[in-house]
Backbone bond lengths (Angstrom), bond angles and torsions (degrees), N, CA, C in turn:
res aa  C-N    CA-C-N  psi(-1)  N-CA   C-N-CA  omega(-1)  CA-C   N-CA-C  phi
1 X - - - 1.467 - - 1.532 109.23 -
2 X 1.192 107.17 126.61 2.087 109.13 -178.73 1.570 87.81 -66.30
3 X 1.454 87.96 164.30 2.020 104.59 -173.36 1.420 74.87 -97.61
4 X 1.664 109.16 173.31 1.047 172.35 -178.51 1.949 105.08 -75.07
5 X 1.212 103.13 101.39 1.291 121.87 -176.75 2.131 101.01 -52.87
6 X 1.340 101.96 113.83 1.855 111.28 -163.80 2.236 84.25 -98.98
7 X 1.073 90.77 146.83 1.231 99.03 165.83 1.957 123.89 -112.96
8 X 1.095 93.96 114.27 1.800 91.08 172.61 1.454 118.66 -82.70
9 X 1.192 103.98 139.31 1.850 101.52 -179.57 1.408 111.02 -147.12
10 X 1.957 95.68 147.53 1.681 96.94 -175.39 1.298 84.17 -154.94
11 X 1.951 110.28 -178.58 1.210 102.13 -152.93 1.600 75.09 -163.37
12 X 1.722 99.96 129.37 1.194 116.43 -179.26 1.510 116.20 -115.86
13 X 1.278 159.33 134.40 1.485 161.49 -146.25 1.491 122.61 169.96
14 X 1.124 119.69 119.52 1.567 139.93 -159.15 1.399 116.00 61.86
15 X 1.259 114.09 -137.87 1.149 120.64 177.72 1.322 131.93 -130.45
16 X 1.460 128.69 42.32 1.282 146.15 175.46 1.872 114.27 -95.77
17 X 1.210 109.86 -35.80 1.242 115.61 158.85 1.483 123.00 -97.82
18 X 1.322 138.35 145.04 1.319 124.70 174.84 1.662 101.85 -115.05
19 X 1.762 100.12 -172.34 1.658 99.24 -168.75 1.939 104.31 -69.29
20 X 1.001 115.84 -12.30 1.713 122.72 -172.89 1.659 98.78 -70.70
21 X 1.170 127.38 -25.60 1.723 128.06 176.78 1.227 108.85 -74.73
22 X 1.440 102.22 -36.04 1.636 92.80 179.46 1.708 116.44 -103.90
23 X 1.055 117.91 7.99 1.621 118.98 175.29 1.704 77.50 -97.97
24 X 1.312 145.91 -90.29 1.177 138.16 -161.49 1.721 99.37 -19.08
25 X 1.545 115.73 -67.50 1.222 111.39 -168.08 2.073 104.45 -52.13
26 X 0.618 89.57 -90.67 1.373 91.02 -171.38 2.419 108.98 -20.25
27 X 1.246 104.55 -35.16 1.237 101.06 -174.89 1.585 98.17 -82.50
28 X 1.535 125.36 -9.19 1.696 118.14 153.59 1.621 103.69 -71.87
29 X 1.080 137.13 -44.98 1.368 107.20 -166.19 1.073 101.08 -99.03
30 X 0.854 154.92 2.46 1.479 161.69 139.58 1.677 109.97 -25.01
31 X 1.752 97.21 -48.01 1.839 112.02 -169.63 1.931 94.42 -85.32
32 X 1.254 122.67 -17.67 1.596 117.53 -152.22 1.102 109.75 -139.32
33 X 1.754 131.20 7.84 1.647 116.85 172.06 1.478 81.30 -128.59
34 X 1.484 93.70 138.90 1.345 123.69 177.90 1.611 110.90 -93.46
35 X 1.264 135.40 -35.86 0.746 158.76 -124.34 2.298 104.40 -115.76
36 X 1.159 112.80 111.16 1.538 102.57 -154.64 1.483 94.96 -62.13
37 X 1.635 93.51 148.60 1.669 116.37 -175.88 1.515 119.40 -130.12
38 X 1.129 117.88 -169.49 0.999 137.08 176.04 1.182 145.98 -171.11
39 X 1.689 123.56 59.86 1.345 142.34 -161.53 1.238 131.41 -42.91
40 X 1.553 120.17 126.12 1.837 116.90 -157.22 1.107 83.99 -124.20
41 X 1.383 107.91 154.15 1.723 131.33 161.05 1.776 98.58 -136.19
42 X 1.730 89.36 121.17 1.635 80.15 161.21 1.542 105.51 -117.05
43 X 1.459 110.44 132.88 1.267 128.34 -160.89 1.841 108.92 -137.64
44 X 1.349 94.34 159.21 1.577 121.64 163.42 1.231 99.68 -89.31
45 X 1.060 129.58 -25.07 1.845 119.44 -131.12 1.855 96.17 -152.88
46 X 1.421 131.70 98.12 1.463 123.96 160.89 1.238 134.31 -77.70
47 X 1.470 88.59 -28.30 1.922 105.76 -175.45 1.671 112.75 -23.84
48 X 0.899 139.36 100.32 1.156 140.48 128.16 1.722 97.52 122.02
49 X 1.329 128.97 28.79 1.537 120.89 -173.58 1.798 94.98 -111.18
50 X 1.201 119.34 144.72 1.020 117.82 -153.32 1.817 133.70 -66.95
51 X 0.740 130.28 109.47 1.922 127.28 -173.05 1.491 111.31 -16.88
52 X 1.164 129.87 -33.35 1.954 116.29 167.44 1.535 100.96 -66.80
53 X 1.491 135.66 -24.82 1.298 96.13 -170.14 1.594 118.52 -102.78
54 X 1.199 120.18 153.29 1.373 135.76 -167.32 1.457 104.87 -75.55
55 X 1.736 128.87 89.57 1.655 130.21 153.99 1.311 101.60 -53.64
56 X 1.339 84.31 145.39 2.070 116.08 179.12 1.478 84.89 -150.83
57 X 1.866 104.51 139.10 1.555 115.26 -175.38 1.886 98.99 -72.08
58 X 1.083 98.12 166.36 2.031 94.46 -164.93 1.655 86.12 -91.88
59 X 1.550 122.79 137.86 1.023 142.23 -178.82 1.557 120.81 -80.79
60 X 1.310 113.12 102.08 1.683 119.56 172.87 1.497 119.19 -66.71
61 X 1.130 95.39 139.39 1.060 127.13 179.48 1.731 130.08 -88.24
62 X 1.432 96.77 -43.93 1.225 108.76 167.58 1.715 111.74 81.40
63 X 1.472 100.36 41.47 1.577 112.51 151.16 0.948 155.43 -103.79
64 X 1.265 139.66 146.17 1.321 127.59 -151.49 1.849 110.53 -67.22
65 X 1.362 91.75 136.86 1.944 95.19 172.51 1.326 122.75 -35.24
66 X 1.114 112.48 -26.10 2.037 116.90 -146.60 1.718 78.59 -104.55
67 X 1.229 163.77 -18.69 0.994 123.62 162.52 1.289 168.70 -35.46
68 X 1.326 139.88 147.58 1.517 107.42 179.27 1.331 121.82 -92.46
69 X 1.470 131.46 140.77 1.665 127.25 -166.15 1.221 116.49 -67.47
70 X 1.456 100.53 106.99 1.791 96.81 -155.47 1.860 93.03 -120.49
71 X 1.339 107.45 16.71 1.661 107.09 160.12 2.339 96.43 106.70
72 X 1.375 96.59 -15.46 1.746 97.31 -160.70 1.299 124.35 -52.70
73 X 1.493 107.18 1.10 1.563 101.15 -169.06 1.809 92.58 -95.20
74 X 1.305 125.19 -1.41 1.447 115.60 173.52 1.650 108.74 -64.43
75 X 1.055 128.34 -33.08 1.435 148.15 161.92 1.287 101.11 -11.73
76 X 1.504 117.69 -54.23 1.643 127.32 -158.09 1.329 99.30 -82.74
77 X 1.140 123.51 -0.01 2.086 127.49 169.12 1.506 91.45 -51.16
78 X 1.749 113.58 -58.22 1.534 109.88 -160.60 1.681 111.17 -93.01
79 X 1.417 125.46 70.06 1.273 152.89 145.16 1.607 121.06 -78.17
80 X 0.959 116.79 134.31 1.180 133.38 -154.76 1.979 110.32 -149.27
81 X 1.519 90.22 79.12 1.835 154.62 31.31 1.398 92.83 -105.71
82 X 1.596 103.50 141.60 1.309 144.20 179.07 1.922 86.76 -94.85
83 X 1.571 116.03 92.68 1.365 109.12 178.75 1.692 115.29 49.32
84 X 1.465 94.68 -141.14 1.671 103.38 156.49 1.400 122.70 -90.65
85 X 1.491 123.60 -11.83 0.947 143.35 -165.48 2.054 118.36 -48.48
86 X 1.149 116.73 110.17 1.955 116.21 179.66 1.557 106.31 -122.35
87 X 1.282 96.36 127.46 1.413 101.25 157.65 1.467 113.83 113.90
88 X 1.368 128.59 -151.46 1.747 118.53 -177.19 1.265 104.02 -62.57
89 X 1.046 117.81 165.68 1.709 120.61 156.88 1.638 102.27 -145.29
90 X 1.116 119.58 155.55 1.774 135.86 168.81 1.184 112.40 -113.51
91 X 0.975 131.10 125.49 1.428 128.04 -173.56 1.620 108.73 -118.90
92 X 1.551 111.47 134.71 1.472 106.61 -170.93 1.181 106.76 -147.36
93 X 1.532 109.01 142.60 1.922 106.12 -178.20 1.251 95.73 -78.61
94 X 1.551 108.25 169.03 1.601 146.58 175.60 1.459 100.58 -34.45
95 X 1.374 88.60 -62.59 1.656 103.10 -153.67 1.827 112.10 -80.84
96 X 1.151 116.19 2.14 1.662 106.15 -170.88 1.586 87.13 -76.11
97 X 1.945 96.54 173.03 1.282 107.61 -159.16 2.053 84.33 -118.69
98 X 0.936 152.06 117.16 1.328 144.48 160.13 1.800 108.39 -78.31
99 X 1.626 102.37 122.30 1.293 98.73 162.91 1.651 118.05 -135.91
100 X 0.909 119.79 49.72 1.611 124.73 -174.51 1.644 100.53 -178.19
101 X 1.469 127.85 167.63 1.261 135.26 168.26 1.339 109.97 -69.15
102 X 1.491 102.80 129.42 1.440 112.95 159.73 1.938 145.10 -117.73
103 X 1.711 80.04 45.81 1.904 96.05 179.35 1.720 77.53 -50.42
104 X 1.068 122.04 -52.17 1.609 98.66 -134.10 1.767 112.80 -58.59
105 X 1.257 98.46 -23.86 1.902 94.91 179.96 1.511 106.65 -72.76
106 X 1.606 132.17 17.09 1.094 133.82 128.83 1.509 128.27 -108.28
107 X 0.913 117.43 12.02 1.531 125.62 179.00 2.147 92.44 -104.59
108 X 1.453 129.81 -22.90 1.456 125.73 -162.32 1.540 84.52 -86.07
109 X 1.665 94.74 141.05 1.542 108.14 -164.50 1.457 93.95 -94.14
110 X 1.333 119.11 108.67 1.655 119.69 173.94 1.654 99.19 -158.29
111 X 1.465 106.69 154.09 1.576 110.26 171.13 1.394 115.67 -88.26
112 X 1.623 101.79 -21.23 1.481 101.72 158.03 1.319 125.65 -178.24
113 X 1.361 134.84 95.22 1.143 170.32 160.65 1.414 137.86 -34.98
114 X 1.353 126.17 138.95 1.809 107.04 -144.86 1.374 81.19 -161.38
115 X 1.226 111.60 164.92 1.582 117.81 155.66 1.659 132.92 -87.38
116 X 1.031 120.67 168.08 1.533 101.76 -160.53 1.399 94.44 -105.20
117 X 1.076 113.75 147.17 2.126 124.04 -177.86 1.395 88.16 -110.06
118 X 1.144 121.27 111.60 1.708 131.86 158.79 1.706 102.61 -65.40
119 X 1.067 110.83 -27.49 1.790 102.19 -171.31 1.424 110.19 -90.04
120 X 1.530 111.13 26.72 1.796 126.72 179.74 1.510 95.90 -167.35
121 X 1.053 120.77 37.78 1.932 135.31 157.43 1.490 96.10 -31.07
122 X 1.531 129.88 -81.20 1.259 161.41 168.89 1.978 98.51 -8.10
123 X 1.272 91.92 -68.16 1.872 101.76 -156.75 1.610 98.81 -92.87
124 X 1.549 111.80 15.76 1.498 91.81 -178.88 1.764 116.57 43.38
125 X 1.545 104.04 37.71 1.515 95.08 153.67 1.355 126.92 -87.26
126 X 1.352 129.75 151.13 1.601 143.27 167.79 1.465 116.11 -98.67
127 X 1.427 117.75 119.73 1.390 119.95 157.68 1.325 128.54 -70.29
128 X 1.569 115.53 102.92 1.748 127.06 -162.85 1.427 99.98 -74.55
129 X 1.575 135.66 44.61 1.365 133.73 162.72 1.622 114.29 -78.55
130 X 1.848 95.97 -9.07 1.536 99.23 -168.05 1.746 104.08 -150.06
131 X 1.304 136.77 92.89 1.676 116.03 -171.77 1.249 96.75 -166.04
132 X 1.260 104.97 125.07 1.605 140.07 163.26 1.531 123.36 -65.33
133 X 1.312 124.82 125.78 1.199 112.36 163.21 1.820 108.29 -154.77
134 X 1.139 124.41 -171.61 1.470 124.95 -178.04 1.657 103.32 -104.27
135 X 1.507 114.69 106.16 1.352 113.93 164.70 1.450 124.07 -26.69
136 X 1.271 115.35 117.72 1.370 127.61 -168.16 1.375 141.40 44.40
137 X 1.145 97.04 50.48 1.750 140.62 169.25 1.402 119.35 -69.21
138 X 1.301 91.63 -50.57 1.559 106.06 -152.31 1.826 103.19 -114.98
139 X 1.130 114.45 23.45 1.075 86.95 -175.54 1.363 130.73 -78.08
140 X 1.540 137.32 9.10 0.771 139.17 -149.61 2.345 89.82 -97.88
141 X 1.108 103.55 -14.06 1.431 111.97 174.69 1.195 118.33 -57.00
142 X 1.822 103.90 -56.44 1.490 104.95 158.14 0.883 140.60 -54.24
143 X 1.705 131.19 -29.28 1.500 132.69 -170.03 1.256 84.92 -93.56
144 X 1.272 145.79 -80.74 1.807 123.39 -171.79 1.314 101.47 -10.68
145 X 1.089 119.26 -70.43 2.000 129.83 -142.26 1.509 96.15 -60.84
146 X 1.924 123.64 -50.74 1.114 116.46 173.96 1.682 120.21 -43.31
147 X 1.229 104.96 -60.71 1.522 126.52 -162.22 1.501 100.81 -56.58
148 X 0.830 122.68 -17.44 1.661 134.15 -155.99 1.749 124.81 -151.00
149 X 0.992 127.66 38.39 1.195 156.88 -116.01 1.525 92.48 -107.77
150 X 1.626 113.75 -60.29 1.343 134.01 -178.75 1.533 116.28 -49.20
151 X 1.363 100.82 -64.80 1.234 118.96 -155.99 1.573 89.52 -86.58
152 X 1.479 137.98 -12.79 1.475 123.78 178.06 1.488 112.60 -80.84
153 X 1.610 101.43 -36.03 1.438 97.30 -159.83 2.040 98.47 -100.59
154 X 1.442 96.83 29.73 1.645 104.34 178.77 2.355 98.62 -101.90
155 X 1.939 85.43 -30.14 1.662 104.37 174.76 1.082 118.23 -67.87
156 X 1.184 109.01 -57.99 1.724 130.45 -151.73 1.305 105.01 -108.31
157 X 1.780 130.41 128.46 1.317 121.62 -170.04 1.589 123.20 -70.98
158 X 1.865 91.48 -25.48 1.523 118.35 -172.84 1.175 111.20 -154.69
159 X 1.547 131.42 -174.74 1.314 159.46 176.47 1.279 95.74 -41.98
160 X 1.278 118.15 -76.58 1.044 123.60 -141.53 1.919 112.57 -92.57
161 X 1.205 112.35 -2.92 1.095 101.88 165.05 1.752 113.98 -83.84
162 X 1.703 105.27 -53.95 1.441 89.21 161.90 1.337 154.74 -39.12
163 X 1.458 98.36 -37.86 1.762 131.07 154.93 1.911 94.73 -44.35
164 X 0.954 118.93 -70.79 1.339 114.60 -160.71 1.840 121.91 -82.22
165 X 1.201 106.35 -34.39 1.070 110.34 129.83 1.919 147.58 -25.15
166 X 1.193 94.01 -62.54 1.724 115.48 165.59 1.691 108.26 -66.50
167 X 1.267 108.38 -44.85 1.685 108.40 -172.16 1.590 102.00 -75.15
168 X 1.375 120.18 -37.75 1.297 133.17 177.14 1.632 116.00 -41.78
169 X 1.246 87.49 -55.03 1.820 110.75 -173.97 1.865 99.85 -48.71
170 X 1.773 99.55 -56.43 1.230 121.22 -143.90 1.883 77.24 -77.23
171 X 0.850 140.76 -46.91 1.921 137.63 173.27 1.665 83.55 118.70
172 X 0.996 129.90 45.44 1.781 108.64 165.82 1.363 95.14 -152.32
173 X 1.625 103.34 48.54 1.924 101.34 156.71 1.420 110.20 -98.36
174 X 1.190 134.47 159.40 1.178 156.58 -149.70 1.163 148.52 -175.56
175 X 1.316 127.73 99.59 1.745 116.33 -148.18 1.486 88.62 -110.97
176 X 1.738 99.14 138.82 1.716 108.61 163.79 1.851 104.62 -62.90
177 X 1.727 83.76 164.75 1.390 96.85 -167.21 1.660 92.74 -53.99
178 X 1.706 121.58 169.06 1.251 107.60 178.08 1.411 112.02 -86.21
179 X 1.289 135.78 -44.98 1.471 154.80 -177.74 1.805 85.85 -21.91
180 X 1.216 117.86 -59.57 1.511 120.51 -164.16 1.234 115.68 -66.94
181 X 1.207 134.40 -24.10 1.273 127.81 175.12 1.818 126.63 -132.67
182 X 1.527 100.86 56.71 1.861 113.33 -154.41 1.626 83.98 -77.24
183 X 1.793 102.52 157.45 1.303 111.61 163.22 1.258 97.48 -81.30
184 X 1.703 101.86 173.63 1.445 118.01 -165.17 1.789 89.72 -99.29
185 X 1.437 113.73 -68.03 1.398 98.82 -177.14 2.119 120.51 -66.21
186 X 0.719 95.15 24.50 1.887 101.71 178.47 1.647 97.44 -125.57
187 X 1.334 128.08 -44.34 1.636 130.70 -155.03 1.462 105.59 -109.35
188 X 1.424 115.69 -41.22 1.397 119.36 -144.43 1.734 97.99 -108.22
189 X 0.891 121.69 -35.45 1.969 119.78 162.74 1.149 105.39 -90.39
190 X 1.161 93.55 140.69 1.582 136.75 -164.09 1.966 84.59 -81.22
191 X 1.764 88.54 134.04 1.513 101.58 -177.83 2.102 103.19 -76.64
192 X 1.277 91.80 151.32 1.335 120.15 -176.73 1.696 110.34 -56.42
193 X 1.043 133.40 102.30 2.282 127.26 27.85 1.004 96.53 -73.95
194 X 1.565 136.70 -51.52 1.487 128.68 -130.53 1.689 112.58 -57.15
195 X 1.783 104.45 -15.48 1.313 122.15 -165.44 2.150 93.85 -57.03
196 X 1.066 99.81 -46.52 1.420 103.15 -160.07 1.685 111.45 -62.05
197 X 1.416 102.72 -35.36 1.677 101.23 -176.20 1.680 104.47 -107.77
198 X 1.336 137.70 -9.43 1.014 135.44 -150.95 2.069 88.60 -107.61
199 X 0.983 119.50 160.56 1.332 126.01 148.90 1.482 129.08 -75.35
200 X 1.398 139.22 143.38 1.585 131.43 150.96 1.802 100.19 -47.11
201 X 1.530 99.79 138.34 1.321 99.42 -176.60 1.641 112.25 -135.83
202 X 1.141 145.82 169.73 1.893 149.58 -166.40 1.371 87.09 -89.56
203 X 1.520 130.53 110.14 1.435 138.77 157.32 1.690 107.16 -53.94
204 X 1.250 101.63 135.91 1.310 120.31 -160.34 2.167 98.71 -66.68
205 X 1.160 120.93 115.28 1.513 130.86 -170.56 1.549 118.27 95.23
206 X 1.432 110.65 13.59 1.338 119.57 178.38 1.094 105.39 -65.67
207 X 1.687 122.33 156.01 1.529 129.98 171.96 1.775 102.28 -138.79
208 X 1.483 116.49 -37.28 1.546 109.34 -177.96 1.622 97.10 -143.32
209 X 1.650 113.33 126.98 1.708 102.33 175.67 1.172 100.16 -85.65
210 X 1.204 110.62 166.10 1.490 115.60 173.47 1.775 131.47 -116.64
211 X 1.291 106.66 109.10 1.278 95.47 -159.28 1.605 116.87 -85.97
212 X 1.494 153.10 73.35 1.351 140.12 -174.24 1.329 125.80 -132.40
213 X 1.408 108.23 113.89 1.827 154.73 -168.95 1.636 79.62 108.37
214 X 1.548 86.47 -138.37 1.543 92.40 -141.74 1.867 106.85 -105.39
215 X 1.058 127.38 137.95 1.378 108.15 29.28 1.922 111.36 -108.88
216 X 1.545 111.82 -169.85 1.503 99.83 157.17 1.506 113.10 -104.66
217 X 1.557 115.98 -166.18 1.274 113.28 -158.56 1.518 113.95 -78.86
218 X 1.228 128.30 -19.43 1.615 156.22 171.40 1.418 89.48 -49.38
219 X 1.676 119.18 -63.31 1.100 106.83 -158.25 1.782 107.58 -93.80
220 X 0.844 128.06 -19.08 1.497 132.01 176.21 1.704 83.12 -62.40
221 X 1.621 149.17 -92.63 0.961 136.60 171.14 1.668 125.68 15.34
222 X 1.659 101.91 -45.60 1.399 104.39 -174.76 1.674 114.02 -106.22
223 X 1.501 105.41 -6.46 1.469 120.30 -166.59 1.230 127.25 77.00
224 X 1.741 112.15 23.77 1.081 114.27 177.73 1.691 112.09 -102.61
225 X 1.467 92.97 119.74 1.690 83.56 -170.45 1.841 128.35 -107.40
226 X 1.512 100.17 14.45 1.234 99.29 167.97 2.121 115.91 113.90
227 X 1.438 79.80 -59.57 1.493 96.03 156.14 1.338 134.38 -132.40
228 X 1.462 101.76 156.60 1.257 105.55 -176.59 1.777 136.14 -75.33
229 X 1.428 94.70 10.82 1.599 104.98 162.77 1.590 118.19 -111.92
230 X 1.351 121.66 6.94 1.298 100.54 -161.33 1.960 79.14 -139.45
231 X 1.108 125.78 76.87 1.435 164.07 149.80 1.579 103.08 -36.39
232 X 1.889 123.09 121.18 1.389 114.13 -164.49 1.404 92.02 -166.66
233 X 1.718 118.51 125.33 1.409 102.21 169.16 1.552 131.00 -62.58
234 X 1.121 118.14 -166.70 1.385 118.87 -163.85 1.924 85.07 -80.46
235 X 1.133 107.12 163.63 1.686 111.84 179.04 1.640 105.16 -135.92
236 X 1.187 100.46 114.10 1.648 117.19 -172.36 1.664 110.29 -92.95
237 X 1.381 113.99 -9.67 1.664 98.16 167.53 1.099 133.09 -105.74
238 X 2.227 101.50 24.54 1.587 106.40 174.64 1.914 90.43 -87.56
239 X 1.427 100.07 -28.91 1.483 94.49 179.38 1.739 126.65 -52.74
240 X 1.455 111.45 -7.79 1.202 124.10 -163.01 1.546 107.77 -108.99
241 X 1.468 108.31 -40.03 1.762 124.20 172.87 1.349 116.01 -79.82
242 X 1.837 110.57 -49.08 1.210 90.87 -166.64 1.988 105.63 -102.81
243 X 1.079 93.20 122.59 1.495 112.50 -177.16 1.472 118.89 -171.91
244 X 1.642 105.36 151.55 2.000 95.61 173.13 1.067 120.25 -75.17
């Protein structure tokens, strides 16, 4: 029996990412899901991202300008209709690095699935660089968040704690195993001395690193890591993964 057409999704807005993050992305799962797909970008902006993937106009929200970018427009994933869009979806930032196959973050039995943030152990927060759920499931996440907008984002620092939070409440939160989705500056450099002579290296069961603040994968490439305490040679096997 053919599987079940999986949907990939990412989400492009202003100008901090360009169309090369998301043709790279798409030319990672391109090399590592087995499993038939169908790649979304919801965007302002198409110019130059590659003809297999499927534009969808980027979904408003209807927040005020003066905010700070605290991740909230991922929120609009759980719309109901999500575009034309039915069925699973994976949702993945710009910037992760894929280096191994990842059927399995559709093969992990959850209704909806996130990565685990060790630096919020405590609050059961999830880092949304990586999270599964069933197109139009959830929408009831979004209409809270509208209705209540003020008083959430006075609670919640970002997206994704409320996100996890809300799924928490509802009993169908769920973090992938961790091995599969380690940060690069927490997992992947070698702890201090070893940082100086050793390389950042692929933690043994990895499937996607995760890159969020600084640095990104361009600059881990060169060993530039953003700050000036956390010192890392240049890393030559994002040069090998991340590409179209």
């Amino acid at each position: 029996m053919a599987k079940e057409l999986v949907n990939i999704i990412c989400m492009k807005w202003g100008d901090k990412y360009g169309a090369d993050y998301v043709n790279r992305l798409y030319g990672m799962v391109s090399r590592n899901l087995t499993i038939p797909f169908q790649f979304v970008c919801f965007t302002e902006n198409k110019k130059d991202i590659h003809p297999n993937v499927k534009i969808c106009p980027l979904p408003s929200l209807g927040l005020p300008d003066n905010i700070p970018e605290r991740g909230w427009l991922k929120l609009a994933t759980f719309q109901k209709p999500l575009a034309d869009l039915k069925g699973t979806a994976l949702f993945l930032d710009l910037d992760v690095v894929i280096v191994d196959n990842i059927d399995c973050f559709f093969e992990f039995d959850a209704e909806f699935a996130v990565c685990f943030d060790e630096k919020k152990k405590a609050q059961k927060v999830g880092n949304t660089s990586v999270y599964r759920f069933e197109i139009g499931k959830h929408e009831d996440i979004l209409g809270y968040f509208l209705k209540n907008f003020d008083a959430i984002k006075s609670k919640y620092r970002n997206e994704q704690a409320y996100l996890s939070d809300q799924m928490n409440q509802k009993q169908v939160l769920k973090f992938w195993p961790k091995d599969w989705t380690p940060s690069f500056k927490y997992h992947c450099v070698p702890k201090f001395p070893f940082n100086f002579w050793q390389a950042p290296f692929i933690p043994e069961g990895a499937k996607i690193i995760l890159f969020h603040g600084k640095p990104e994968p361009y600059e881990a490439e060169k060993g530039v890591s953003g700050k000036w305490y956390r010192y890392f040679k240049p890393v030559s096997w994002i040069t090998k993964y991340w590409t179209t």
